[in-house]
TORDRENLUM-216576 format. One line per 5 residues: their letters; for each residue y negated, z, x negated of N, C-alpha, C, O. Coordinates in Angstrom, 3 decimals. Layout:
A> Y/Z/X/Y/Z/X/Y/Z/X/Y/Z/X  ...
This chain:
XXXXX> 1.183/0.000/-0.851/0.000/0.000/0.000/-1.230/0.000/-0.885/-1.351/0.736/-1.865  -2.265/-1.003/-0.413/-3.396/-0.949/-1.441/-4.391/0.453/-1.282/-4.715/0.925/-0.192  -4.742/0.929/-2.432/-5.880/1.603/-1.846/-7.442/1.665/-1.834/-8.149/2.671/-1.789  -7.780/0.468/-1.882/-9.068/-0.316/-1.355/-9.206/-0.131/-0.045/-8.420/-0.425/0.856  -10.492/0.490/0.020/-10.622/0.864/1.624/-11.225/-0.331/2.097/-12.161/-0.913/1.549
XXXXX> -10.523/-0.742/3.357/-11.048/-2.112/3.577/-12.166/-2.381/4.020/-12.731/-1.444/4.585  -12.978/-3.837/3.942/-14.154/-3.522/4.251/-14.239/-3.982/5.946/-13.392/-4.470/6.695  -15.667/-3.581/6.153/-15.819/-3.625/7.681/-16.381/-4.685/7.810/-16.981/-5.307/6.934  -16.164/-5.098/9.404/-16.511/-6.232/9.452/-18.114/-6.413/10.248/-18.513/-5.593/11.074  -18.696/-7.304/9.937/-20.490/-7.377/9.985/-21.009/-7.017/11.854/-20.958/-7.766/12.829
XXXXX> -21.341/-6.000/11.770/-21.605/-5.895/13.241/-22.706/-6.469/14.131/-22.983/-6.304/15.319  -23.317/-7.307/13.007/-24.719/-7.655/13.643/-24.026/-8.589/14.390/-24.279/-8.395/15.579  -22.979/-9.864/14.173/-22.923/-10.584/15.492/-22.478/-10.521/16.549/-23.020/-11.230/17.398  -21.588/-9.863/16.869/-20.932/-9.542/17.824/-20.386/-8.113/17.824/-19.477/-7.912/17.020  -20.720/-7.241/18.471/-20.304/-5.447/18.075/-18.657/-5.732/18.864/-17.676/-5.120/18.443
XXXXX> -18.543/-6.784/20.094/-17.063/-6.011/20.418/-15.922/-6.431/19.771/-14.910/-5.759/19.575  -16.269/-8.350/19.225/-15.170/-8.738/18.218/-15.281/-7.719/16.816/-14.285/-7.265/16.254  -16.503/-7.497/16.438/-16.287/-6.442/15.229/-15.326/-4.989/15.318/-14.612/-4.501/14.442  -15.546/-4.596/16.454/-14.740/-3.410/17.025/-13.179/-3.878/16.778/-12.397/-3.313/16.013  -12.880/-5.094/17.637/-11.475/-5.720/17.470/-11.331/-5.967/16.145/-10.551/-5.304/15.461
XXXXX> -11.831/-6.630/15.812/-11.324/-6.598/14.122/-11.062/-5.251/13.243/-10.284/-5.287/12.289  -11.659/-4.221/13.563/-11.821/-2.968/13.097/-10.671/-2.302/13.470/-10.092/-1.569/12.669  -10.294/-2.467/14.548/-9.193/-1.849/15.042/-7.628/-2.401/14.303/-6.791/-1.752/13.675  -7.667/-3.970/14.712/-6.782/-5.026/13.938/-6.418/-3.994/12.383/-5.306/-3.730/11.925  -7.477/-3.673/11.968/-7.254/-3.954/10.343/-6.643/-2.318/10.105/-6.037/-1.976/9.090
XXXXX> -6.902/-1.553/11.092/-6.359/-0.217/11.074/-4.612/-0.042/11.634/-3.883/0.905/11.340  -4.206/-1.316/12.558/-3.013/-1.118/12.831/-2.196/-2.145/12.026/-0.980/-2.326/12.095  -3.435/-3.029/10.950/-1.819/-3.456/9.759/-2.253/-2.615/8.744/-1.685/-3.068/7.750  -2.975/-1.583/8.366/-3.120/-0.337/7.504/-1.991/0.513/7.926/-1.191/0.988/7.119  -1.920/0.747/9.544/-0.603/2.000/9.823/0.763/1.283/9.668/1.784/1.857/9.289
XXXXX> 0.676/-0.071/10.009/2.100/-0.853/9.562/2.269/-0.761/8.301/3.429/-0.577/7.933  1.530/-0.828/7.582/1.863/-0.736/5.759/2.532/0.685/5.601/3.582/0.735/4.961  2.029/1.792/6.109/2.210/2.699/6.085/3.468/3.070/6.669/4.065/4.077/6.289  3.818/2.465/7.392/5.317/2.669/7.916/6.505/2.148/7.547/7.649/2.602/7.536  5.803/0.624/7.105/6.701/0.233/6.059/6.904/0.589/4.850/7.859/0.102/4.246
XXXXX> 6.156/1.401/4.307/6.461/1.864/2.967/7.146/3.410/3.531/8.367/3.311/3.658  6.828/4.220/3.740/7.472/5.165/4.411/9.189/5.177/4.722/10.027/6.054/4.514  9.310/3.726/5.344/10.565/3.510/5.528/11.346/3.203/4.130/12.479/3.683/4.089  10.993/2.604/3.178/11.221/2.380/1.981/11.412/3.443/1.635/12.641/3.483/1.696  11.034/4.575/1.232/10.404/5.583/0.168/12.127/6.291/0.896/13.046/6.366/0.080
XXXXX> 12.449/6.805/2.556/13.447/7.065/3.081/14.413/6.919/2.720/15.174/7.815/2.354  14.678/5.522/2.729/15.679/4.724/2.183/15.908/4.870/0.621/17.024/4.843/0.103  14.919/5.001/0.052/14.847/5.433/-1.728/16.119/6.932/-1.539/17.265/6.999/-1.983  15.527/7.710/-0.922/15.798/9.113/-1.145/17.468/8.981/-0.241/18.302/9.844/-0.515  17.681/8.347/0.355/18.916/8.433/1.080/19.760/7.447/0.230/20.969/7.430/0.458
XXXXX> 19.398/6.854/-0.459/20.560/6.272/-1.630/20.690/7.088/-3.114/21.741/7.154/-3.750  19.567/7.616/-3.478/19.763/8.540/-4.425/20.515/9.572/-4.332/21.210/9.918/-5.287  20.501/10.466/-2.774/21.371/11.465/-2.364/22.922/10.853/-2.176/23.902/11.595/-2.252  23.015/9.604/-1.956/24.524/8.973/-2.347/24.864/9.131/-3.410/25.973/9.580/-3.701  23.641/8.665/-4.553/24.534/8.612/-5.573/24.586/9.644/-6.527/24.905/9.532/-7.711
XXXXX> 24.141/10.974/-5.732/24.395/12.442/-5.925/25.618/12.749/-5.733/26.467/13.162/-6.524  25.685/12.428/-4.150/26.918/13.172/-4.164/28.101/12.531/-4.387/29.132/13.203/-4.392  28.147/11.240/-4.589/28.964/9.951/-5.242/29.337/10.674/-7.272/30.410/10.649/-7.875  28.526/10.994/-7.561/28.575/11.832/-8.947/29.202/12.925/-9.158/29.905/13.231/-10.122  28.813/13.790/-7.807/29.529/15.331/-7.767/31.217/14.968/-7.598/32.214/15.400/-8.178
XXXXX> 31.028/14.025/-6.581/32.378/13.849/-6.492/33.361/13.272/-7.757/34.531/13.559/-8.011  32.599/12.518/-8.318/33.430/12.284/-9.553/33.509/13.168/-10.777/34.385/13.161/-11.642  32.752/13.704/-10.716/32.806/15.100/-11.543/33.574/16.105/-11.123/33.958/16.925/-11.957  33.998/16.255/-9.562/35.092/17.209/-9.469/36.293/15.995/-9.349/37.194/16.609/-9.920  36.674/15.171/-9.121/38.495/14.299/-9.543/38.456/14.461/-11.177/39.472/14.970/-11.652
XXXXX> 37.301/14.057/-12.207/37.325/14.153/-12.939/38.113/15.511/-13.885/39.019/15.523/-14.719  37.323/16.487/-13.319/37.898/17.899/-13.484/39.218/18.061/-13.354/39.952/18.352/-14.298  39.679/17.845/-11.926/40.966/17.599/-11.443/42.130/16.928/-12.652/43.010/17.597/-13.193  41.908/15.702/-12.853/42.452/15.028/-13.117/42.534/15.402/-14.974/43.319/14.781/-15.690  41.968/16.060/-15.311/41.527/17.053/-16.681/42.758/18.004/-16.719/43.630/18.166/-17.573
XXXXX> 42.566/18.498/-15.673/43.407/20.345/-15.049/45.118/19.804/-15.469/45.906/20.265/-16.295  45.254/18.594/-14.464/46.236/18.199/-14.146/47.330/17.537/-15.683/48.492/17.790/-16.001  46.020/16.426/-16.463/46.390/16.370/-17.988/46.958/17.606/-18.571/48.186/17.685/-18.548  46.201/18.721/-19.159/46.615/19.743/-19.821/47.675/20.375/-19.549/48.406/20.796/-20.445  48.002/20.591/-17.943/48.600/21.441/-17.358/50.272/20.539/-17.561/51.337/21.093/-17.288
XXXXX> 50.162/18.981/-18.123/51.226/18.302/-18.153/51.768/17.553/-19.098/52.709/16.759/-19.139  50.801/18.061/-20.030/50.670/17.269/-21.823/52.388/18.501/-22.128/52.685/19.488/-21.456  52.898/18.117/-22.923/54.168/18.411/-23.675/53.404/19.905/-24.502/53.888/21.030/-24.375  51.929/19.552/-25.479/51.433/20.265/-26.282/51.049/21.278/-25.513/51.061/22.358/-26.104  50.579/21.320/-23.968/49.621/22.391/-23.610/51.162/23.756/-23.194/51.211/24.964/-23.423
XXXXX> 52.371/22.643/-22.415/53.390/23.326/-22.153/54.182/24.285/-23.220/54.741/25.335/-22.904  54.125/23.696/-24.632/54.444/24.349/-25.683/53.818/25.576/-25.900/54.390/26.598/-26.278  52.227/25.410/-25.570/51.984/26.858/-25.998/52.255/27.742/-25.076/51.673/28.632/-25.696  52.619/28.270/-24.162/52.852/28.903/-23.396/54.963/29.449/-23.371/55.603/30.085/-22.535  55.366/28.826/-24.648/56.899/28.853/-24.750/56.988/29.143/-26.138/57.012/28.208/-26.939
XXXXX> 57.037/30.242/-26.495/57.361/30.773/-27.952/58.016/29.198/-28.871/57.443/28.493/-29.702  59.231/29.109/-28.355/60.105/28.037/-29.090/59.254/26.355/-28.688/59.504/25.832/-27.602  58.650/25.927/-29.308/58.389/24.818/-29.061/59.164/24.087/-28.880/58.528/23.187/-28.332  60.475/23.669/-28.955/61.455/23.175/-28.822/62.344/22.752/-27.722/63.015/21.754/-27.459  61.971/24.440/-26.921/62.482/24.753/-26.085/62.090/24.053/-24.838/62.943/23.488/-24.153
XXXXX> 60.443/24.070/-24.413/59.948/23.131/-23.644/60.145/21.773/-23.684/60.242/21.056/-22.688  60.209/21.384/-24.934/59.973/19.569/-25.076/61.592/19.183/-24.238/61.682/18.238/-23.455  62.821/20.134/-24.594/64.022/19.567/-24.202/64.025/19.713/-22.680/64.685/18.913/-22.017  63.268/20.767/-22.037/63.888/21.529/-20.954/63.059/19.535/-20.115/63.731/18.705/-19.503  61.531/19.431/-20.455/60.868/18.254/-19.746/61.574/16.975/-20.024/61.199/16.007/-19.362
XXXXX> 62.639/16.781/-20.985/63.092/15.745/-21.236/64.232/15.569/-20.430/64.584/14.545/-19.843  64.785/16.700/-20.463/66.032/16.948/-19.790/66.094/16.946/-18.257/67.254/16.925/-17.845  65.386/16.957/-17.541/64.846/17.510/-15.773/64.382/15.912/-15.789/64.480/15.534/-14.621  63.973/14.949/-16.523/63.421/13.993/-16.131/64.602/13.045/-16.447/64.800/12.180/-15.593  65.447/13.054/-17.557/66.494/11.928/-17.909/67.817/12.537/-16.577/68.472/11.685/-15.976
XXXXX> 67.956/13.528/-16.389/69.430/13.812/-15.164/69.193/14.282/-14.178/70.035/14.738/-13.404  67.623/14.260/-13.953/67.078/13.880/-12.111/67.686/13.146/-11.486/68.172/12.056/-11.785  67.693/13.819/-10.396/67.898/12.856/-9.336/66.935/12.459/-8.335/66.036/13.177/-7.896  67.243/10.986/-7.928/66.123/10.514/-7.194/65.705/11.528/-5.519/66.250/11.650/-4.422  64.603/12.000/-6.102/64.117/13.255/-4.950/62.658/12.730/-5.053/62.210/11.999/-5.936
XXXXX> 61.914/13.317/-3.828/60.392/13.034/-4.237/59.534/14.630/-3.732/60.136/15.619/-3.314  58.481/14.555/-3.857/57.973/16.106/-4.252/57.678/16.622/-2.709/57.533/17.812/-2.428  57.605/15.403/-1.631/57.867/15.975/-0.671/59.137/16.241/-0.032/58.985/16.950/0.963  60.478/15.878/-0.287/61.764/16.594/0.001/61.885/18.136/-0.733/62.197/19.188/-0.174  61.565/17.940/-2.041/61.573/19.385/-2.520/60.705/20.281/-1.584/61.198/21.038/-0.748
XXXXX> 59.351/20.124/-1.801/58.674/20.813/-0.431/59.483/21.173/0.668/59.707/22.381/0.743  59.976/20.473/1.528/60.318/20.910/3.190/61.844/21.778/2.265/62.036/22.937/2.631  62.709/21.288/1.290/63.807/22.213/0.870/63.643/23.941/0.532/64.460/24.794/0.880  62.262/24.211/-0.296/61.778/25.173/-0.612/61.476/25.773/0.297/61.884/26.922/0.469  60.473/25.002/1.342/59.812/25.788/2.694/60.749/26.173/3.610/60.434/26.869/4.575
XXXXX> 61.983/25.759/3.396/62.822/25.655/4.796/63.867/26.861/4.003/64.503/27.464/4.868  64.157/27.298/2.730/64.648/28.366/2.202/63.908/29.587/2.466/64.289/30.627/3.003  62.151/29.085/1.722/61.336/30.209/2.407/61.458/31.028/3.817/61.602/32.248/3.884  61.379/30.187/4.865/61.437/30.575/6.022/62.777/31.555/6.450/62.689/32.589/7.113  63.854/31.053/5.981/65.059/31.707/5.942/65.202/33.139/4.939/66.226/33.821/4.904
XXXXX> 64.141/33.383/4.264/64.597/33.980/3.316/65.351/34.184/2.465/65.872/35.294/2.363  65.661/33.055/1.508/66.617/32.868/0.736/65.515/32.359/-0.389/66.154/32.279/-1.438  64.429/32.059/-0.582/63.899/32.141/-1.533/62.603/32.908/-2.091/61.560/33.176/-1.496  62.990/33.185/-3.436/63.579/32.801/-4.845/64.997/33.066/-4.553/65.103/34.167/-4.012  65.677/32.706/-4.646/67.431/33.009/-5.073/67.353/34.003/-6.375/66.981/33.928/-7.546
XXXXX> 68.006/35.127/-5.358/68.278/36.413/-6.344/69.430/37.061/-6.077/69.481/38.286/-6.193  70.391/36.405/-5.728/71.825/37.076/-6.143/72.410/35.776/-6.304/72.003/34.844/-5.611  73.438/35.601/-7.254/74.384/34.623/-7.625/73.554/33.147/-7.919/73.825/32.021/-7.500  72.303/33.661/-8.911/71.724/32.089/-8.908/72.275/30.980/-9.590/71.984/29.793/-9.443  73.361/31.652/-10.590/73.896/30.392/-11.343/75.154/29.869/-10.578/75.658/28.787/-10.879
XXXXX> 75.606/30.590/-9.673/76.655/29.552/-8.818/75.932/29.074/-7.893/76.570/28.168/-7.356  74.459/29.265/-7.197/74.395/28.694/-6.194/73.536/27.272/-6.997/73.470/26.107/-6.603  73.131/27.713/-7.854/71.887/26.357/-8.728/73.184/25.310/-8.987/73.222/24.080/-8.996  73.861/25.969/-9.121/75.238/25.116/-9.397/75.952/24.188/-8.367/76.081/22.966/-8.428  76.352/24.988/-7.478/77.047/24.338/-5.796/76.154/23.878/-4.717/76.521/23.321/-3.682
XXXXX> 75.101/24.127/-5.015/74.144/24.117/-3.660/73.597/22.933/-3.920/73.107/22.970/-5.048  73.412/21.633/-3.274/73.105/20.378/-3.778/71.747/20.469/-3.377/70.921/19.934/-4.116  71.285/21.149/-2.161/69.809/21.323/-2.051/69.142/21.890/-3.774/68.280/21.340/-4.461  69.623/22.660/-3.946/69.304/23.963/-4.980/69.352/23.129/-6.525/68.688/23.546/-7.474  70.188/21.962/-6.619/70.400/21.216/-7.590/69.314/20.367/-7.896/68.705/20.138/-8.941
XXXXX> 69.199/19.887/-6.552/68.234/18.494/-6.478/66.588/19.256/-6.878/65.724/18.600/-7.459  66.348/20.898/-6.399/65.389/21.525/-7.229/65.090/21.787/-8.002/63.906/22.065/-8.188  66.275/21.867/-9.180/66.367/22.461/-10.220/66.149/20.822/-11.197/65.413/20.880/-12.182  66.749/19.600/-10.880/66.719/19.101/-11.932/65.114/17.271/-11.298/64.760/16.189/-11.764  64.820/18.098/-10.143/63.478/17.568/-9.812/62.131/17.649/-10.417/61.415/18.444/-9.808
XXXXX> 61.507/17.020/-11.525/59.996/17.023/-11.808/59.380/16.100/-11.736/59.743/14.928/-11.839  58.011/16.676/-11.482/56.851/15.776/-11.369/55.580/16.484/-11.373/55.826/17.685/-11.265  54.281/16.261/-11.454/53.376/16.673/-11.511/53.001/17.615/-10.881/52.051/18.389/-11.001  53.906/17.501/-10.103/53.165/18.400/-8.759/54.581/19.831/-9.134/54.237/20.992/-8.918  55.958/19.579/-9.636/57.035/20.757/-9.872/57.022/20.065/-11.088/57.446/18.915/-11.202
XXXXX> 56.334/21.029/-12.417/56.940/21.295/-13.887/57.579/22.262/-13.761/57.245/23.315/-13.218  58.551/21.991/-14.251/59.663/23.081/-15.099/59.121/23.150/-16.348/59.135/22.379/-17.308  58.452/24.645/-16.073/57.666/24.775/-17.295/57.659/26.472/-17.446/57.404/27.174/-16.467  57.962/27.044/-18.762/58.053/28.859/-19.072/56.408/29.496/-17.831/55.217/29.224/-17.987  56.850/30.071/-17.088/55.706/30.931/-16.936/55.369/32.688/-16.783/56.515/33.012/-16.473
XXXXX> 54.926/33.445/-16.786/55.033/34.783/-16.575/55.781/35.351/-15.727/56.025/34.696/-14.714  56.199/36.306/-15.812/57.099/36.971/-14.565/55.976/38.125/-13.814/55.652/39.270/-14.128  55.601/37.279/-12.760/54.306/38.271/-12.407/54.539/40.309/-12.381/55.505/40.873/-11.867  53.752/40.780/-12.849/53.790/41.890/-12.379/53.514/43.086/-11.292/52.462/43.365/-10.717  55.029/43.809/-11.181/54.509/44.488/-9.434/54.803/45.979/-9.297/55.508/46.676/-10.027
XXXXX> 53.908/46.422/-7.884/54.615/47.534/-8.510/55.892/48.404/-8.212/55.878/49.596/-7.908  56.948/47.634/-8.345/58.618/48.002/-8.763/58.441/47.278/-9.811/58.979/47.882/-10.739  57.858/46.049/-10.280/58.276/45.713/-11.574/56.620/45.659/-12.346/55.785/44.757/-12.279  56.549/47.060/-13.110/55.472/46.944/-13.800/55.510/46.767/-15.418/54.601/47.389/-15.967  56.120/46.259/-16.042/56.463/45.718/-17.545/56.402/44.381/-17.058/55.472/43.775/-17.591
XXXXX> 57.086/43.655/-16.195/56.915/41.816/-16.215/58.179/41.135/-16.249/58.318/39.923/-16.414  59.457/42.316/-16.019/60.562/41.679/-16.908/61.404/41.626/-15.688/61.453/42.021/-14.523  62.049/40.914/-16.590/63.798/40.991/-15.601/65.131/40.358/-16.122/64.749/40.392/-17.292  65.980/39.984/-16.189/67.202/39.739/-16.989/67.281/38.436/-16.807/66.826/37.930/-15.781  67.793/37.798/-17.646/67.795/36.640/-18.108/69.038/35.760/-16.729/70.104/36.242/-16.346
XXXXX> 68.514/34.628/-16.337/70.028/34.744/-15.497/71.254/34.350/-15.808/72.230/34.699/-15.143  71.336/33.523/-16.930/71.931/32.555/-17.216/73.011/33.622/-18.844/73.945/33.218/-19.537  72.655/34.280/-18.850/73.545/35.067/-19.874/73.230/36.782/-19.548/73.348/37.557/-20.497  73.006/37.085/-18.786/73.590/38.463/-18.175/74.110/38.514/-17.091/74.073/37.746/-16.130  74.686/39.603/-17.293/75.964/39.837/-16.465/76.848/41.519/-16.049/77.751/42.075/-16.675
XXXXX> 76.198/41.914/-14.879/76.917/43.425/-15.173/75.458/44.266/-15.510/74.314/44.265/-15.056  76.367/45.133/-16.811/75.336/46.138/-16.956/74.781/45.438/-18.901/74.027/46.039/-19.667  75.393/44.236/-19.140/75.057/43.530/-20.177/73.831/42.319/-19.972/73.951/41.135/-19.657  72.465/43.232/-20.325/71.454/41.845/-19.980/70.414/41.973/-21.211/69.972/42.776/-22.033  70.337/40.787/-20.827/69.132/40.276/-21.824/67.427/40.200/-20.675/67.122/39.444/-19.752
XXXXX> 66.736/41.279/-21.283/65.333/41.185/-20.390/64.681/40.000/-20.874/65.049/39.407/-21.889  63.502/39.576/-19.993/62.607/37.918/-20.661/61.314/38.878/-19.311/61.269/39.693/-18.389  60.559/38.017/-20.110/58.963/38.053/-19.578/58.852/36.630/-18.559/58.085/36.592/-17.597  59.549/35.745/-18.865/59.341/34.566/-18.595/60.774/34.019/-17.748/61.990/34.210/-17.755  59.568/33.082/-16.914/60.354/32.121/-15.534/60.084/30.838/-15.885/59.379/30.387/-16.787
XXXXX> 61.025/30.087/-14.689/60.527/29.048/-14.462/59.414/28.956/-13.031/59.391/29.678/-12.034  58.608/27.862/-13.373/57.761/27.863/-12.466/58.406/27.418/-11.008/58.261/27.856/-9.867  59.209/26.312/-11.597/59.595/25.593/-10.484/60.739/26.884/-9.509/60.464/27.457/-8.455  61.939/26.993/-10.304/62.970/27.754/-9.784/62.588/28.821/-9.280/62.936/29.191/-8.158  61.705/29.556/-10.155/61.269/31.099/-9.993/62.725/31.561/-10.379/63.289/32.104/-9.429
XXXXX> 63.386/31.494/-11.391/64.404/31.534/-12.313/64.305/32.385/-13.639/64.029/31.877/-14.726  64.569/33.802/-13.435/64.313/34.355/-14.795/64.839/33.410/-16.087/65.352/32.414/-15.576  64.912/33.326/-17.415/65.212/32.386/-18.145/64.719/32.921/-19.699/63.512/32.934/-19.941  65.682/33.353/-20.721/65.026/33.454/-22.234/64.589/32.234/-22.724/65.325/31.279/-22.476  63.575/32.021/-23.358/62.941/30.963/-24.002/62.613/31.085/-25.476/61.960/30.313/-26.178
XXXXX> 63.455/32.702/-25.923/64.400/32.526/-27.570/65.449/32.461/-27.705/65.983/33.094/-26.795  66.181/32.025/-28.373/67.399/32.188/-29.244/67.774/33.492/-29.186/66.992/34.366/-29.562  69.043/33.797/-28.700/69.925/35.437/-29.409/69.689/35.948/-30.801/69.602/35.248/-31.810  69.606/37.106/-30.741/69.530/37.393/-32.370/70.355/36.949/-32.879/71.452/36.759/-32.352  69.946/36.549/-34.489/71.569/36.078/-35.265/71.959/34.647/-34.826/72.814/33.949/-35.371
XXXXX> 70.949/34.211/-33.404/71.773/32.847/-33.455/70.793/31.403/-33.956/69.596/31.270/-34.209  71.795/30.589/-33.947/70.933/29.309/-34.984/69.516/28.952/-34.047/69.433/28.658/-32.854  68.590/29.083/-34.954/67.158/28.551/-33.754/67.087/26.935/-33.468/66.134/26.464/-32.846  67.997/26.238/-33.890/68.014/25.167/-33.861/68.776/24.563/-32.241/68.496/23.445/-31.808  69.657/25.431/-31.570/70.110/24.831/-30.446/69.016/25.731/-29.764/68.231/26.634/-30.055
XXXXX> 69.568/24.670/-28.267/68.536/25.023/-26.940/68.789/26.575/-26.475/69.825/27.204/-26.260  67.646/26.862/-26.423/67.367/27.959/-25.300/68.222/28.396/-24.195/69.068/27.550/-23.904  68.255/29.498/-23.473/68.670/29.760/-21.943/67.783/28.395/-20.785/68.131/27.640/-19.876  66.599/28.700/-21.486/65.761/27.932/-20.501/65.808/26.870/-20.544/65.847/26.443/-19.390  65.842/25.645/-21.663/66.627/24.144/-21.454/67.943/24.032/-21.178/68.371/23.096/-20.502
XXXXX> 68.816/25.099/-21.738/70.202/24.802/-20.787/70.049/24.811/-19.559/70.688/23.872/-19.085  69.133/25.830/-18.197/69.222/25.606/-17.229/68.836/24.414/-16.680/69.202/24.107/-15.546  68.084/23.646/-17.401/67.780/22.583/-16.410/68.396/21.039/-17.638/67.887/19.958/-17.932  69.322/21.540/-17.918/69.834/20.132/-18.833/71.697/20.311/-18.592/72.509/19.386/-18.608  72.021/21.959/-18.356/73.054/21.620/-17.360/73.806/20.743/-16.142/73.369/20.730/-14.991
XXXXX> 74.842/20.111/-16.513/74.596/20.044/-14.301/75.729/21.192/-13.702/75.766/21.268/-12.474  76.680/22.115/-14.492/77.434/22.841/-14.117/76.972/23.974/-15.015/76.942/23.621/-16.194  76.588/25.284/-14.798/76.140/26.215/-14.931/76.782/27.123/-15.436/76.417/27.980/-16.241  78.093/26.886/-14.805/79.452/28.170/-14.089/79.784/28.512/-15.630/79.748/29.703/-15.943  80.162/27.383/-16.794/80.690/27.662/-18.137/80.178/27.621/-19.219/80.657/27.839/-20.331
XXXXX> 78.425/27.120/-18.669/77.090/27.765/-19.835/77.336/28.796/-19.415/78.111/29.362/-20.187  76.995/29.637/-18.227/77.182/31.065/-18.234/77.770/32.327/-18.460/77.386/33.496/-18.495  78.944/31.641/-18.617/79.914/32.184/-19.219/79.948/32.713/-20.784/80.005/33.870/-21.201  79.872/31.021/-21.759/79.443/31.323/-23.017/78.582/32.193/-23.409/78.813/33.091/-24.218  77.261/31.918/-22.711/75.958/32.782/-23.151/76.070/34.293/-22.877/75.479/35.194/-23.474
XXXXX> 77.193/34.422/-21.566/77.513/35.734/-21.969/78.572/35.964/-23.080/78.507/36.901/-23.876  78.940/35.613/-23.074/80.128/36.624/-24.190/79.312/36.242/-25.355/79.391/37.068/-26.264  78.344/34.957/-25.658/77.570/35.228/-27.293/76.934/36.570/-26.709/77.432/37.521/-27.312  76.069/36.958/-25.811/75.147/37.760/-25.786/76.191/39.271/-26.065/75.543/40.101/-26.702  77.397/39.677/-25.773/78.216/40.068/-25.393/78.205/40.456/-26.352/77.428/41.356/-26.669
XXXXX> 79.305/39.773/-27.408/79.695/39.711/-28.742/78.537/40.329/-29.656/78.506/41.415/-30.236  77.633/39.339/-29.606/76.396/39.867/-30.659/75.846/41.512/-30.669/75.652/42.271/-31.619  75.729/41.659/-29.591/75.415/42.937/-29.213/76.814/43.860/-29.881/76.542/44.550/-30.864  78.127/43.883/-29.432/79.112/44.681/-30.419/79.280/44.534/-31.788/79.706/45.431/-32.516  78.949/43.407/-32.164/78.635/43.217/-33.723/77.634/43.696/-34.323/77.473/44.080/-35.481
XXXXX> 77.004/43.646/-33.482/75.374/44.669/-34.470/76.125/46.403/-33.888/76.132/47.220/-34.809  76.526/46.779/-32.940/76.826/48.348/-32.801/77.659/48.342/-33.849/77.208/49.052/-34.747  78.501/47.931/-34.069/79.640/48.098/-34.794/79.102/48.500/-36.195/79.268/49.538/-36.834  78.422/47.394/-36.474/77.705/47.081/-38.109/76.527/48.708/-37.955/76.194/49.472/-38.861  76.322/48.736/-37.134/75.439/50.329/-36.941/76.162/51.593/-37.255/75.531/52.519/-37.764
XXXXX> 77.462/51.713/-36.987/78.189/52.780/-36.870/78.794/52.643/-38.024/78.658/53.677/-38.679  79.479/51.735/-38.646/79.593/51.565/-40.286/78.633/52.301/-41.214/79.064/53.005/-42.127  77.248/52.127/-40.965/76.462/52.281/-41.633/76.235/53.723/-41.305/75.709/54.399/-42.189  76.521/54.251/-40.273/76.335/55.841/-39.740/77.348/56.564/-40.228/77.310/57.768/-40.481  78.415/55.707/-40.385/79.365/56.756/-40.889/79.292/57.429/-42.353/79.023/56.688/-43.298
XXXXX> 79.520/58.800/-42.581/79.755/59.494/-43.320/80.545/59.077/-44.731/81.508/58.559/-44.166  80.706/58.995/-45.478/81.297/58.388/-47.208/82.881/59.523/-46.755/82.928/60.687/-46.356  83.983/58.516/-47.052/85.064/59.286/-47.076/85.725/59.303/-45.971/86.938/59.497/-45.893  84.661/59.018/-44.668/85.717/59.335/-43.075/86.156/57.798/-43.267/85.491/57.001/-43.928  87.764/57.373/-42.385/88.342/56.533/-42.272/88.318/55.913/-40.850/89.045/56.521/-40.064
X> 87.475/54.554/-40.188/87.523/54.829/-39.254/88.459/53.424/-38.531/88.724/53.413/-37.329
């Protein structure tokens, strides 16, 4: 809009066409004015698009950040003492999957939930074993279910974090762990037995690189078993007295 005030028009010849003209020149002054107005609107209602066109990509962005880290091999490692241990357990759940998708696991989980049967806490290694629902959970990942070490939340009946390993205790012979699986909600060690080679897998990649459970579980007990009477034994040697025969 210019802002030259316009000039008036000569009143000596005619006062009522001068009036009309006067008037004329004031209602394409308020049209300018409305047309720019409407502009200036339109300015501010595409800028606020491409506000919130920004916010929004700044939160998928975020998202899609969360979702990287939370699924990189490296970020999963730190959170698993044995680095090792993670890389096999994600290799393993993805090479002897079975074709499931993250919404069957869903309605399987929800439909245990409802029943109360989940987490599975009595007989989890025969049922992870026989239960083909329970299978298809265990050896199912994707972005949305990593099988990945996580805390064993703390409560108060369980205020240390712990609980026995499932997959090699047995009885009144257990091995405590801090750590689950996310997916299973599966207690699970994610070291090596004392004394044993750090070079094979974990409790926690055997569970999900198994497909029969029944005679990992077995083994891991009697190593856990064994090891444990071999160190008492080797204790009481050493306790004993010079001279007693035992």
């Amino acid at each position: 809009m210019s802002s030259s005030v316009p000039e008036l028009p000569e009143m000596d010849s005619d006062p009522q066409q001068a009036l009309l003209a006067l008037v004329q020149q004031l209602k394409d002054g308020q049209a300018e004015q409305t047309a720019l107005i409407q502009k200036l609107n339109k300015t501010v209602l595409t800028s606020r698009t491409l506000i919130n066109e920004l916010i929004t990509s700044q939160t998928d962005m975020k998202e899609e950040l969360a979702k990287l880290r939370s699924s990189s091999v490296s970020g999963e490692c730190q959170v698993c003492s044995n680095k090792r241990d993670a890389a096999v357990a994600m290799s393993t759940v993805t090479v002897t999957g079975q074709t499931t998708t993250d919404e069957l696991i869903s309605t399987l989980i929800e439909g245990r939930t409802r029943k109360n049967q989940w987490p599975v806490k009595t007989n989890a290694v025969t049922c992870f074993t026989k239960d083909a629902d329970l299978t298809k959970i265990r050896f199912h990942h994707s972005n949305r279910y990593q099988h990945i070490p996580i805390r064993i939340p703390k409560t108060e009946k369980n205020k240390d974090g712990t609980k026995p390993c499932k997959l090699c205790s047995e009885g009144k012979i257990r091995r405590k762990t801090t750590w689950m699986c996310a997916v299973c909600e599966t207690a699970l060690c994610t070291k090596p037995l004392v004394g044993e080679d750090p070079s094979v897998p974990t409790h926690f990649a055997l569970w999900h690189s198994e497909q029969d459970l029944l005679p990992t579980h077995k083994r891991c007990f009697e190593e856990l078993k064994g090891g444990r009477e071999t160190r008492k034994k080797a204790k009481l040697e050493t306790d004993v007295p010079a001279g007693v025969d035992v």
